[in-house]
mmCIF file as Biopython writes it, N, C-alpha, C and O atoms, coordinates in Angstrom:
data_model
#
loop_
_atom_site.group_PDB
_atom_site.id
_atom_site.type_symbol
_atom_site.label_atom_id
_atom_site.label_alt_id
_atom_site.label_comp_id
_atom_site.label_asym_id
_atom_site.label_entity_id
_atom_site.label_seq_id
_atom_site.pdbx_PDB_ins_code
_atom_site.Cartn_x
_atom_site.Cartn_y
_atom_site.Cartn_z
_atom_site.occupancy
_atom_site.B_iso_or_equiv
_atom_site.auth_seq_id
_atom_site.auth_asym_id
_atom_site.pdbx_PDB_model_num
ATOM 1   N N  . UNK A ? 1  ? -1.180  -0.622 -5.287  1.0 0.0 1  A 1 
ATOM 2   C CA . UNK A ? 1  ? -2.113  0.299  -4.663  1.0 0.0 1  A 1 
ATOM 3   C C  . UNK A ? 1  ? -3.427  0.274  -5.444  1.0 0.0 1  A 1 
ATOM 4   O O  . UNK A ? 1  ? -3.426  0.407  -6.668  1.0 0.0 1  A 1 
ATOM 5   N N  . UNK A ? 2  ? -4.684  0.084  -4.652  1.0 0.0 2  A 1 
ATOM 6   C CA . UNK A ? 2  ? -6.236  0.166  -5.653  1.0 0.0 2  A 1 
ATOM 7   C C  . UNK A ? 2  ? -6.255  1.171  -6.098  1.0 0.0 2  A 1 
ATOM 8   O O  . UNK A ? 2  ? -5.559  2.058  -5.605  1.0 0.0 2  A 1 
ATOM 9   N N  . UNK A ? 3  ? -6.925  1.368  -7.012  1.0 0.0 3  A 1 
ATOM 10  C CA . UNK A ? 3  ? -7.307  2.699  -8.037  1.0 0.0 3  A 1 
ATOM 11  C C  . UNK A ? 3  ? -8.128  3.829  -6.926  1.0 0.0 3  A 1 
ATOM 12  O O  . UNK A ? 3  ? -8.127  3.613  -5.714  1.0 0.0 3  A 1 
ATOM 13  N N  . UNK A ? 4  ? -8.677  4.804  -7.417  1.0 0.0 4  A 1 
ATOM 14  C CA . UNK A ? 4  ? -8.996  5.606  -6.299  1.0 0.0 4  A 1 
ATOM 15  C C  . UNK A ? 4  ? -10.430 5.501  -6.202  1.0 0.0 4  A 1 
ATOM 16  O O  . UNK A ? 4  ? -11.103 5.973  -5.286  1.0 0.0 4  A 1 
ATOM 17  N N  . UNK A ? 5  ? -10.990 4.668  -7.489  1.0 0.0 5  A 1 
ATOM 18  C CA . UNK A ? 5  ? -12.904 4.101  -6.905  1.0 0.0 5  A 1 
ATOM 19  C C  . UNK A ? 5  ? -12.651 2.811  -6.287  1.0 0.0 5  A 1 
ATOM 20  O O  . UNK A ? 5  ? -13.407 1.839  -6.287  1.0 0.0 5  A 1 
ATOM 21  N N  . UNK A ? 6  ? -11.417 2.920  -5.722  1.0 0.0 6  A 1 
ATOM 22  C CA . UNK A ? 6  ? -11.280 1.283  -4.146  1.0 0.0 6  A 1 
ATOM 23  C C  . UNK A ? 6  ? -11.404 2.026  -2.843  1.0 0.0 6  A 1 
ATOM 24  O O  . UNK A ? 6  ? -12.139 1.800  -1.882  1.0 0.0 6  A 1 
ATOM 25  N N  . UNK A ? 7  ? -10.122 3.370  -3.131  1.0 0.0 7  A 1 
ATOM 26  C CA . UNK A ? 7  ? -10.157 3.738  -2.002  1.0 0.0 7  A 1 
ATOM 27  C C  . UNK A ? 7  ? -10.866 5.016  -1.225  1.0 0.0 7  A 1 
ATOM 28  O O  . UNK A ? 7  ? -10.680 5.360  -0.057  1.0 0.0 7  A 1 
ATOM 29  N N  . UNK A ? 8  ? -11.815 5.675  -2.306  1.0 0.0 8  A 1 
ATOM 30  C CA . UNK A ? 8  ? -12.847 6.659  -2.037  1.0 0.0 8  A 1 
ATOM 31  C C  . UNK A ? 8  ? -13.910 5.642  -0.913  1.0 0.0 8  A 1 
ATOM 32  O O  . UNK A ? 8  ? -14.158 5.756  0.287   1.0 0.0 8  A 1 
ATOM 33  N N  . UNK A ? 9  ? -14.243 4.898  -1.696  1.0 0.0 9  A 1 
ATOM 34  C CA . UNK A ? 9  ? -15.728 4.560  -0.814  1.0 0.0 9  A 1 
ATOM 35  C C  . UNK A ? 9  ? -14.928 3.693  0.589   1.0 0.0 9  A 1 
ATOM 36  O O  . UNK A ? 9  ? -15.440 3.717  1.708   1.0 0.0 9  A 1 
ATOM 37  N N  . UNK A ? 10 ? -13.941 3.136  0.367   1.0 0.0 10 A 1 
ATOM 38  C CA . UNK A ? 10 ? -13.663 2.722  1.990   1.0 0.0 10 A 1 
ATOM 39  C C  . UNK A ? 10 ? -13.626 3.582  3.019   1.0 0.0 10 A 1 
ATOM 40  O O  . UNK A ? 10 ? -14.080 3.379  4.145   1.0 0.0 10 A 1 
ATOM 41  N N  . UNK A ? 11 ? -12.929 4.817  2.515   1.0 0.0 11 A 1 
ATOM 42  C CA . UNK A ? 11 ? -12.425 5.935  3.185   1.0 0.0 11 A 1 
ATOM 43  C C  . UNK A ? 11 ? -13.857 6.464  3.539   1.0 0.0 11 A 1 
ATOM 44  O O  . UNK A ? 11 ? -13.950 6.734  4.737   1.0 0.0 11 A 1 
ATOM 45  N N  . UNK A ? 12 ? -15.019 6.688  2.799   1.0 0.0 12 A 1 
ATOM 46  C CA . UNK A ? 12 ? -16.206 6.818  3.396   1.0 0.0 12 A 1 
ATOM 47  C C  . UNK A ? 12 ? -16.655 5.927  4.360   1.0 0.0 12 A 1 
ATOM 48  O O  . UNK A ? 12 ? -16.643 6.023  5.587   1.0 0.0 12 A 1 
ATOM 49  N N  . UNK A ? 13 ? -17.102 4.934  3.534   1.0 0.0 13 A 1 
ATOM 50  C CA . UNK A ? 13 ? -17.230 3.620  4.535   1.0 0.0 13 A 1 
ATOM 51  C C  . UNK A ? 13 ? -17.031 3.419  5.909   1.0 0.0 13 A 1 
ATOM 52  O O  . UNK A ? 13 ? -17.911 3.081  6.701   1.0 0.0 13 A 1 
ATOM 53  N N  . UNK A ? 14 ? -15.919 3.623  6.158   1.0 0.0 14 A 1 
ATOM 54  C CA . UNK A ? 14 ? -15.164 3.775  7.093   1.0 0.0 14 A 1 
ATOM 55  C C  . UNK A ? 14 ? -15.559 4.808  7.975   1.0 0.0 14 A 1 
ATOM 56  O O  . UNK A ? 14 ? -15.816 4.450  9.125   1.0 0.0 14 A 1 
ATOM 57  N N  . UNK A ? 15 ? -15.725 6.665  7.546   1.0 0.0 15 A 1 
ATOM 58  C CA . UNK A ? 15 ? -15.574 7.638  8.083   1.0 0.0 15 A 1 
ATOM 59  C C  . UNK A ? 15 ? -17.142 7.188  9.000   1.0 0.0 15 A 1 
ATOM 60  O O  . UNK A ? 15 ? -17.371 7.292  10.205  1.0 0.0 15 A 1 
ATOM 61  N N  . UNK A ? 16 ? -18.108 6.629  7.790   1.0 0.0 16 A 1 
ATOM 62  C CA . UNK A ? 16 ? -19.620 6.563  8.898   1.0 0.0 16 A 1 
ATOM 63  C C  . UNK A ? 16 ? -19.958 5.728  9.543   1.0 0.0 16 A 1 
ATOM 64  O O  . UNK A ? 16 ? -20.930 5.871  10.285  1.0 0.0 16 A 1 
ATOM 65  N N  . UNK A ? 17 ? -19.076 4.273  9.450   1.0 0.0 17 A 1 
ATOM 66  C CA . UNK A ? 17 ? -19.438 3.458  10.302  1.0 0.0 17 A 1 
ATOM 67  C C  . UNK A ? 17 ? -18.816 4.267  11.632  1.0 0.0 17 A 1 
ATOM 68  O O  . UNK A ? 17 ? -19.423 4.613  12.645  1.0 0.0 17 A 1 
ATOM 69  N N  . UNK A ? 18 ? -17.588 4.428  11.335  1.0 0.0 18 A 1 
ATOM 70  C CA . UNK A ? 18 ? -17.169 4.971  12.605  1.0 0.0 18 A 1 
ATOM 71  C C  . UNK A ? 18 ? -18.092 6.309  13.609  1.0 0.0 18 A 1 
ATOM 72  O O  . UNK A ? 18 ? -18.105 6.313  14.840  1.0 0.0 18 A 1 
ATOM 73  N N  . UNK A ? 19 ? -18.701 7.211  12.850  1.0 0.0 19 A 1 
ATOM 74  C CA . UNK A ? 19 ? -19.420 7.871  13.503  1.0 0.0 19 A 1 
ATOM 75  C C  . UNK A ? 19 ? -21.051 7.251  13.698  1.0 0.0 19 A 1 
ATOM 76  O O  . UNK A ? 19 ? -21.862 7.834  14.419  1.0 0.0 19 A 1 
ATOM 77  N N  . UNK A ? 20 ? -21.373 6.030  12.968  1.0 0.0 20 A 1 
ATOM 78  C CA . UNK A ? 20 ? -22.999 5.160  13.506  1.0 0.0 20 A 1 
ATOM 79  C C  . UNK A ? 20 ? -22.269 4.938  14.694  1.0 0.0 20 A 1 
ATOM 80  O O  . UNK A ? 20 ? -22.449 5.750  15.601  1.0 0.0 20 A 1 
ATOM 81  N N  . UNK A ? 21 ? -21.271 3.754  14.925  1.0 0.0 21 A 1 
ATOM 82  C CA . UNK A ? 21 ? -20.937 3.609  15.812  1.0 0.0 21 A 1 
ATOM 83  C C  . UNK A ? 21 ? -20.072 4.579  17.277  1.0 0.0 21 A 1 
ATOM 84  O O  . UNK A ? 21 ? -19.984 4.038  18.379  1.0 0.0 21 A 1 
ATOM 85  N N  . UNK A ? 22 ? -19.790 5.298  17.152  1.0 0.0 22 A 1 
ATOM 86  C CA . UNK A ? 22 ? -19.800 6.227  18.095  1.0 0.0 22 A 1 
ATOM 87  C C  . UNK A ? 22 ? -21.217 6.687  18.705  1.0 0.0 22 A 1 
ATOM 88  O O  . UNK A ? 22 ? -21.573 6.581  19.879  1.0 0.0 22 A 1 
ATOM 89  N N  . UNK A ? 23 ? -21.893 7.190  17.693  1.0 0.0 23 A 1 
ATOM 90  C CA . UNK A ? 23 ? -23.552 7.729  17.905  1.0 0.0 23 A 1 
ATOM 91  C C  . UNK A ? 23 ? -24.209 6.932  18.516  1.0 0.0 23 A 1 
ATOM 92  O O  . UNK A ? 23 ? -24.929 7.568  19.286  1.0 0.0 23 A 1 
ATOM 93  N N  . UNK A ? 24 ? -24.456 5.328  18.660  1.0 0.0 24 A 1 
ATOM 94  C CA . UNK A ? 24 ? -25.175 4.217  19.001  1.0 0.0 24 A 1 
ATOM 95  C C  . UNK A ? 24 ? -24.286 3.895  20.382  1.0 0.0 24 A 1 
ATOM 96  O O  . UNK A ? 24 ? -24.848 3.850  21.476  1.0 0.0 24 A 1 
ATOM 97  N N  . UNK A ? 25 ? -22.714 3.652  20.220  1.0 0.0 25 A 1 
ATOM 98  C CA . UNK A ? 25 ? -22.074 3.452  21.488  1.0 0.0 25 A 1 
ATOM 99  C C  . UNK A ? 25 ? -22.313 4.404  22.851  1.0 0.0 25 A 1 
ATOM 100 O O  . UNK A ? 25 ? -22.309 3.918  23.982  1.0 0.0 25 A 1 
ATOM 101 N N  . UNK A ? 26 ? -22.535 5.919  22.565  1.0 0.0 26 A 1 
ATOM 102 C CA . UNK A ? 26 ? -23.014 6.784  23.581  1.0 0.0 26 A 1 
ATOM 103 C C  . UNK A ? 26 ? -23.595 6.734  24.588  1.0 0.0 26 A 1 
ATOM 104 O O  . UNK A ? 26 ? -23.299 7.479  25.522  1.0 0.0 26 A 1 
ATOM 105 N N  . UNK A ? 27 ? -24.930 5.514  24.684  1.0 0.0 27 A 1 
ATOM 106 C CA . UNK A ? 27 ? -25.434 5.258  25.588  1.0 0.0 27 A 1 
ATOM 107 C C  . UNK A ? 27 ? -24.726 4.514  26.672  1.0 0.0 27 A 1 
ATOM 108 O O  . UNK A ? 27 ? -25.264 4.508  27.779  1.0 0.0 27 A 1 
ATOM 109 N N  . UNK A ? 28 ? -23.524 3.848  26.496  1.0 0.0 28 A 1 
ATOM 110 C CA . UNK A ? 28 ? -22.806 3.051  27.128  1.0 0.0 28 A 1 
ATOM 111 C C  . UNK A ? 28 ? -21.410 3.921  27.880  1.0 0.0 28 A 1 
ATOM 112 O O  . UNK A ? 28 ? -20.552 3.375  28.573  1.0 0.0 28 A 1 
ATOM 113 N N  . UNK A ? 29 ? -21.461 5.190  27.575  1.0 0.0 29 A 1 
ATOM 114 C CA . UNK A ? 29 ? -20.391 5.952  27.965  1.0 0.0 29 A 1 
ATOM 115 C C  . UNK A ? 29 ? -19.235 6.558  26.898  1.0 0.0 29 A 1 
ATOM 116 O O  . UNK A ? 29 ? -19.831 6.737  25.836  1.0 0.0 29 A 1 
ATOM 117 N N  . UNK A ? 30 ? -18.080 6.874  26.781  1.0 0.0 30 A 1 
ATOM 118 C CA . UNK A ? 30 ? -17.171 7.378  25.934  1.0 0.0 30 A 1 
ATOM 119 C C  . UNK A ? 30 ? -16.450 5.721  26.341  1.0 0.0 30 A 1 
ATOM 120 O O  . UNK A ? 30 ? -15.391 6.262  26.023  1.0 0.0 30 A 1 
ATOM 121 N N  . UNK A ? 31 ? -16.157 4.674  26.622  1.0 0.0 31 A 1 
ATOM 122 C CA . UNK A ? 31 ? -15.628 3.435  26.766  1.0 0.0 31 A 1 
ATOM 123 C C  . UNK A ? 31 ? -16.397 2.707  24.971  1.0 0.0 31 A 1 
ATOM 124 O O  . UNK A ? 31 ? -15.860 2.612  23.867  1.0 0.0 31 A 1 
ATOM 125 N N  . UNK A ? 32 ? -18.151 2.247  25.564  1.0 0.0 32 A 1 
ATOM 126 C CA . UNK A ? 32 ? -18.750 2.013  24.513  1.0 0.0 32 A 1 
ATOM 127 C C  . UNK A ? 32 ? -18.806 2.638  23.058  1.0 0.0 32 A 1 
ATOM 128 O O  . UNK A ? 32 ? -18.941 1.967  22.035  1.0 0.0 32 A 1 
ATOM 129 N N  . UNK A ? 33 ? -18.690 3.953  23.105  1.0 0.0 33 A 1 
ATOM 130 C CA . UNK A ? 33 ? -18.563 4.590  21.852  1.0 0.0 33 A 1 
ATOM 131 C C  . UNK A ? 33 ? -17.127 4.280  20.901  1.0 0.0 33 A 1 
ATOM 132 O O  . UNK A ? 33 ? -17.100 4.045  19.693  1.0 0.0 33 A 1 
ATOM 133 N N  . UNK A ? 34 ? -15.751 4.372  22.021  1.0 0.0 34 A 1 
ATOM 134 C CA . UNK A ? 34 ? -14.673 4.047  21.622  1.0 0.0 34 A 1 
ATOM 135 C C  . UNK A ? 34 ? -14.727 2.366  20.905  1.0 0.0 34 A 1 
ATOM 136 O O  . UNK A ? 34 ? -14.058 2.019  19.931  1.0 0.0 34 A 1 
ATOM 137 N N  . UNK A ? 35 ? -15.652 1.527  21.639  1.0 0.0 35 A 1 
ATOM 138 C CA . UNK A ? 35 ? -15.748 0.044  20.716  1.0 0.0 35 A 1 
ATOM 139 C C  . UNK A ? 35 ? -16.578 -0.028 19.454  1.0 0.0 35 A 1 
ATOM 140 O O  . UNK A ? 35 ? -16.331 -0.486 18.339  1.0 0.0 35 A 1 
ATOM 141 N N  . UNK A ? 36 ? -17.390 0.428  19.853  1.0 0.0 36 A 1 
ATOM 142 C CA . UNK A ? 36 ? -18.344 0.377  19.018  1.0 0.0 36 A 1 
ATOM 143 C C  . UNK A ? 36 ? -18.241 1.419  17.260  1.0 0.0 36 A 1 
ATOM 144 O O  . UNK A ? 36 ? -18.774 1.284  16.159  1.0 0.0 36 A 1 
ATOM 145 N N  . UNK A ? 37 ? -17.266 2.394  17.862  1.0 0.0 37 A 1 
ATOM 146 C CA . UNK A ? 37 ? -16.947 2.915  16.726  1.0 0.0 37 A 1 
ATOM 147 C C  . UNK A ? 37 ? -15.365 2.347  16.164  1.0 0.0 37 A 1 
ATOM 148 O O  . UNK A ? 37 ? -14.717 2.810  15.225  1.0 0.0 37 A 1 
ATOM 149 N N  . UNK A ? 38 ? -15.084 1.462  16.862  1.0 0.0 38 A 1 
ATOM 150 C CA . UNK A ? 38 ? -13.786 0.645  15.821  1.0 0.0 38 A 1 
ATOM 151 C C  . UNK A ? 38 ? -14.849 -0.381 15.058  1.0 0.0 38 A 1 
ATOM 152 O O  . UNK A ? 38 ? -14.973 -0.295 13.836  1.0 0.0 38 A 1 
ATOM 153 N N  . UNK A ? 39 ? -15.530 -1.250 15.737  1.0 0.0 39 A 1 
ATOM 154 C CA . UNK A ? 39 ? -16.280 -1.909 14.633  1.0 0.0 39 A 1 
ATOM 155 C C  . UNK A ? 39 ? -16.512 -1.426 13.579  1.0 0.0 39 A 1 
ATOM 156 O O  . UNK A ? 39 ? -16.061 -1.668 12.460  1.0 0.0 39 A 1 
ATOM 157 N N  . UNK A ? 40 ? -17.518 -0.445 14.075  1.0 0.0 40 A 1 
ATOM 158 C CA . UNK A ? 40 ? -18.382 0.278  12.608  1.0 0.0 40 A 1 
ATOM 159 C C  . UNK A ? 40 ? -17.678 0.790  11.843  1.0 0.0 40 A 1 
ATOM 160 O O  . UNK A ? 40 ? -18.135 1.129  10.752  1.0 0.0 40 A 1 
ATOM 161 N N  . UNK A ? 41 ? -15.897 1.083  12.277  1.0 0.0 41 A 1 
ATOM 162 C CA . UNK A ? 41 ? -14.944 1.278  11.361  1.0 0.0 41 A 1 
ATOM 163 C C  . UNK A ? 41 ? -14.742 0.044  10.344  1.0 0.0 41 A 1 
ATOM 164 O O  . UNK A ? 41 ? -14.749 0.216  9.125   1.0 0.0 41 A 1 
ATOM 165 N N  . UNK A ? 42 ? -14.573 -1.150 10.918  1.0 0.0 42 A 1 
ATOM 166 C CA . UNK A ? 42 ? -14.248 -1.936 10.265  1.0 0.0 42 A 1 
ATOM 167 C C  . UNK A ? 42 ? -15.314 -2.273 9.577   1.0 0.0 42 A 1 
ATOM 168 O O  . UNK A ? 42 ? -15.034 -2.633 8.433   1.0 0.0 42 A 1 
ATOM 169 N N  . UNK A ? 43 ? -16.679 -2.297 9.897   1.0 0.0 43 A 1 
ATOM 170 C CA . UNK A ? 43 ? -17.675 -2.648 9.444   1.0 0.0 43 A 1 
ATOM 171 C C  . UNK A ? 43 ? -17.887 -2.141 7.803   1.0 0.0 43 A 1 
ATOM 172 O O  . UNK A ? 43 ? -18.274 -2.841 6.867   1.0 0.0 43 A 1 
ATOM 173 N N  . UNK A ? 44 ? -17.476 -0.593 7.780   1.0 0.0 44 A 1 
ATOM 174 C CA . UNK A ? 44 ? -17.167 0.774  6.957   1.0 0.0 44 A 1 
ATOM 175 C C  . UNK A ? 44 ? -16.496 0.588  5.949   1.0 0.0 44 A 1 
ATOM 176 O O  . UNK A ? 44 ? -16.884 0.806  4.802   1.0 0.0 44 A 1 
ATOM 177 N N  . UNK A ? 45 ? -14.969 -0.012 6.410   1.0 0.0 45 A 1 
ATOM 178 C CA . UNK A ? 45 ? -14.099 -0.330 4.965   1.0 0.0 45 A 1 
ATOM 179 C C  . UNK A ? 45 ? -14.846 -2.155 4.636   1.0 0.0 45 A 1 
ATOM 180 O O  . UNK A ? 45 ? -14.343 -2.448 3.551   1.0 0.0 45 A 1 
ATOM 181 N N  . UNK A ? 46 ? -15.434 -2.946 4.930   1.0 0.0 46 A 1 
ATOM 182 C CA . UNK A ? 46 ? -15.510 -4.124 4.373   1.0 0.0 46 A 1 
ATOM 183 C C  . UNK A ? 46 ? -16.928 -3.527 3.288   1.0 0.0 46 A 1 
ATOM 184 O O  . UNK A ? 46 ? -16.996 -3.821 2.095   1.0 0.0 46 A 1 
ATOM 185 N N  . UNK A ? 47 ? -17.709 -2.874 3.837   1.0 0.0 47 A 1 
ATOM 186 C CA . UNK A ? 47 ? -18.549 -2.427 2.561   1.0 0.0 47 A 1 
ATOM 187 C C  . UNK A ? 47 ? -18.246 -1.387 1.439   1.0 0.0 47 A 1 
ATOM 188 O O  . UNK A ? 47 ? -18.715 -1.445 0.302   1.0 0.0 47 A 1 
ATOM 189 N N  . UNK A ? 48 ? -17.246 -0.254 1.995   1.0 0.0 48 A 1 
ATOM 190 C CA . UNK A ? 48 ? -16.572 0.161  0.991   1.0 0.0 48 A 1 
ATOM 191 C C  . UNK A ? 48 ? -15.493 -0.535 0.053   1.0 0.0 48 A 1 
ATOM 192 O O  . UNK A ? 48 ? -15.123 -0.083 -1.030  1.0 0.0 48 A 1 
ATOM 193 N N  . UNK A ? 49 ? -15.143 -1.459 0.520   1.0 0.0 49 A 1 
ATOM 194 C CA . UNK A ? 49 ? -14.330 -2.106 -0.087  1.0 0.0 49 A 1 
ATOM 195 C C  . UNK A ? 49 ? -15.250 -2.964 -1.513  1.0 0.0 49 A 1 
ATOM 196 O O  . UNK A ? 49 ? -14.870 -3.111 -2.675  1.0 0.0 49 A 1 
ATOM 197 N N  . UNK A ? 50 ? -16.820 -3.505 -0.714  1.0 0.0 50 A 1 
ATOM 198 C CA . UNK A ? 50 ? -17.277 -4.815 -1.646  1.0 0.0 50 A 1 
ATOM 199 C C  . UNK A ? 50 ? -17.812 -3.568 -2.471  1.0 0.0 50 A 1 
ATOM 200 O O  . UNK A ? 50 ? -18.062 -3.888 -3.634  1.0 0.0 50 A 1 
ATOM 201 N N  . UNK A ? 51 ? -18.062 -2.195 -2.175  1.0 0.0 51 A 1 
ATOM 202 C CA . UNK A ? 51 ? -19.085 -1.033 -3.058  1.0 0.0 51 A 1 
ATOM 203 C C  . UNK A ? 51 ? -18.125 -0.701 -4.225  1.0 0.0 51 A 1 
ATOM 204 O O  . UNK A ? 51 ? -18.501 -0.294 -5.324  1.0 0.0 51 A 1 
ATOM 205 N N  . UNK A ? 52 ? -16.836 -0.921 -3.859  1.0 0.0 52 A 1 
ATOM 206 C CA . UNK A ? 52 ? -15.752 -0.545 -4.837  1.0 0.0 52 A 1 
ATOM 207 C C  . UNK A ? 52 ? -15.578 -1.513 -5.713  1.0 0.0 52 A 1 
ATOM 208 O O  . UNK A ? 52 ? -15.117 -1.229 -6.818  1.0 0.0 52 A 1 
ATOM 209 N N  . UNK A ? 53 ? -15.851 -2.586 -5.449  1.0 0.0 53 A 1 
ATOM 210 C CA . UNK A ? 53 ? -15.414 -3.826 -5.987  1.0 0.0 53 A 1 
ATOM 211 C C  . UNK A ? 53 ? -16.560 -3.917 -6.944  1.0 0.0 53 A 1 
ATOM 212 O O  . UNK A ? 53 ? -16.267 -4.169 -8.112  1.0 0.0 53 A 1 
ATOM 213 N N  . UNK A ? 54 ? -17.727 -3.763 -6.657  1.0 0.0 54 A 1 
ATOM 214 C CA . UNK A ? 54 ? -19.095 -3.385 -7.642  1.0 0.0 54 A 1 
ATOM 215 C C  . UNK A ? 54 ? -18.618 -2.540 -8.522  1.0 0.0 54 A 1 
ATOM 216 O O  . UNK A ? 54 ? -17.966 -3.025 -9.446  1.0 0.0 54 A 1 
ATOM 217 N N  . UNK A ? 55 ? -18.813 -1.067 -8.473  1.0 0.0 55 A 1 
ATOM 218 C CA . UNK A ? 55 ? -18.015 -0.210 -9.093  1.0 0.0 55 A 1 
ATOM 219 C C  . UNK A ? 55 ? -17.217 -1.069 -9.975  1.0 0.0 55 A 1 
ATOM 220 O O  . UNK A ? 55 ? -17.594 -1.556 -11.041 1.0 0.0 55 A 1 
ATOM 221 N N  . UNK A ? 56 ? -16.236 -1.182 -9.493  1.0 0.0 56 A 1 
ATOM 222 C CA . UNK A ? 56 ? -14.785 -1.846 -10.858 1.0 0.0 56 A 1 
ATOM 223 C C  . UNK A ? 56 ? -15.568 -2.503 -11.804 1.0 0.0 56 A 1 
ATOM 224 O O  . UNK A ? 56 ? -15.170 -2.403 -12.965 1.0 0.0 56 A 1 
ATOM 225 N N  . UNK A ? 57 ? -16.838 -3.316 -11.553 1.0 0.0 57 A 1 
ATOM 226 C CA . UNK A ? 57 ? -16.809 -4.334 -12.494 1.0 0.0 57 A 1 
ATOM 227 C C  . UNK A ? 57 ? -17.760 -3.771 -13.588 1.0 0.0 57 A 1 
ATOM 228 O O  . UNK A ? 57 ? -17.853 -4.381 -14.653 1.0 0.0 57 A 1 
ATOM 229 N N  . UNK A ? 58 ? -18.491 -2.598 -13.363 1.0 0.0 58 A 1 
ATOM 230 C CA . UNK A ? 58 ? -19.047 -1.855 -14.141 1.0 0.0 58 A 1 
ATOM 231 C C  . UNK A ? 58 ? -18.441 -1.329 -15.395 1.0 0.0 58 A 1 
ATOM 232 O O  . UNK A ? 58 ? -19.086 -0.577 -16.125 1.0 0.0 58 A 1 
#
């Protein structure tokens, strides 16, 4: 299991891509928001993940 400066910032990461992407998908309906905010989920943990990975090496 990562230490908890791996899994803080994904868990952020994560929480705002998912709401950019909801916020930006809107114009497209509750369909678009539902895609667009799994991306920006995923989008969320791959930078929380590399922000954590910074972090560690500090």
């Amino acid at each position: 299991m990562p230490p908890i400066m791996h899994r803080l910032p994904i868990l952020i990461g994560m929480f705002l891509g998912s709401y950019l992407g909801w916020f930006l998908g809107g114009a497209w309906g509750w369909w678009g928001s539902f895609i667009l905010s799994g991306i920006g989920s995923i989008g969320g943990v791959f930078a929380g993940w590399k922000l954590g990975q910074r972090i560690d090496r500090r």
